[in-house]
C-alpha positions in Angstrom: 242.9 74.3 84.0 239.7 76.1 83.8 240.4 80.0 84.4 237.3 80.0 87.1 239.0 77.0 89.2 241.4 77.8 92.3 244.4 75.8 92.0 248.1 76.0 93.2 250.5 77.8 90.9 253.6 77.5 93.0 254.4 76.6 97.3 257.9 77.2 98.9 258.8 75.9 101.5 258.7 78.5 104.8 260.0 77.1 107.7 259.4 74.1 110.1 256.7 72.5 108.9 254.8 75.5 106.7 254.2 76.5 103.3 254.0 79.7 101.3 251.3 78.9 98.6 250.0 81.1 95.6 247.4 80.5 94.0 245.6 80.6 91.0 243.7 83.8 92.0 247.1 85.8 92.4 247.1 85.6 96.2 249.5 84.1 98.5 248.8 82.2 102.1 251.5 81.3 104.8 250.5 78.0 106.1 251.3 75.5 109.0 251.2 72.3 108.2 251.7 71.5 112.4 248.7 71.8 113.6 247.0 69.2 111.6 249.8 66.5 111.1 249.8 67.1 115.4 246.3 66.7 116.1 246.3 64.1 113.6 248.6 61.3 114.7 248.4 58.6 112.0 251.1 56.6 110.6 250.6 58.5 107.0 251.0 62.1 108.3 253.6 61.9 111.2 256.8 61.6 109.0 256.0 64.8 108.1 256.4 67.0 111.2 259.8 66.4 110.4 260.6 69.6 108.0 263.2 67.0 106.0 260.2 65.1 104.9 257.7 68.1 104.8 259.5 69.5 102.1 259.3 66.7 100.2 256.0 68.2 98.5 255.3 68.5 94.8 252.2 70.1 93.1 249.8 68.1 90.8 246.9 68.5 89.2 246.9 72.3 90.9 246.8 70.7 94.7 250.2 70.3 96.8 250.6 66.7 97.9 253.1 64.8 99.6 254.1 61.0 99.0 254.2 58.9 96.3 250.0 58.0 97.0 249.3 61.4 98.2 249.9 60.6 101.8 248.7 63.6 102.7 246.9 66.3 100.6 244.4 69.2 101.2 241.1 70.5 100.0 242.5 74.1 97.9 239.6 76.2 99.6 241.5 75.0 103.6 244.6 76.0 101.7 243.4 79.3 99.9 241.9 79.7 103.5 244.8 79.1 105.5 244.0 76.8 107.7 244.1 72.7 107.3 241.9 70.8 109.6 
């Protein structure tokens, strides 16, 4: 990857449905995943309030997705931000 892109070196998980995600830049963001996926209801996303699912996440391409088709992935700036909407 490009030195000047943002992108996700690593995520663990951090509790109920929330991620601690560091990024290309060297820092690090706490974030919860809840928010969204609750004001969110759709079919796709909903499993995942369940942290069992939730941690079912992988990283590729430098983005953290979840699901086989991506069910549910996020811009990196809402993620470098902390905050997914």
């Amino acid at each position: 990857m490009d030195a000047d892109t943002l992108y996700v070196v690593k995520a663990e998980y951090a509790g109920n449905v929330s991620l601690r995600i560091y990024f290309s830049d060297g820092t690090s963001k706490t974030v919860d995943f809840a928010p969204f996926i609750l004001t969110h209801p759709h079919p796709q996303y909903n499993r995942y309030i369940e942290p069992k699912y939730f941690k079912k996440f992988s990283i590729e391409y430098g983005n953290i997705v979840w699901g086989k088709n991506w069910d549910m992935a996020f811009p990196i700036e809402q993620l470098h931000r902390g905050v997914v909407a």
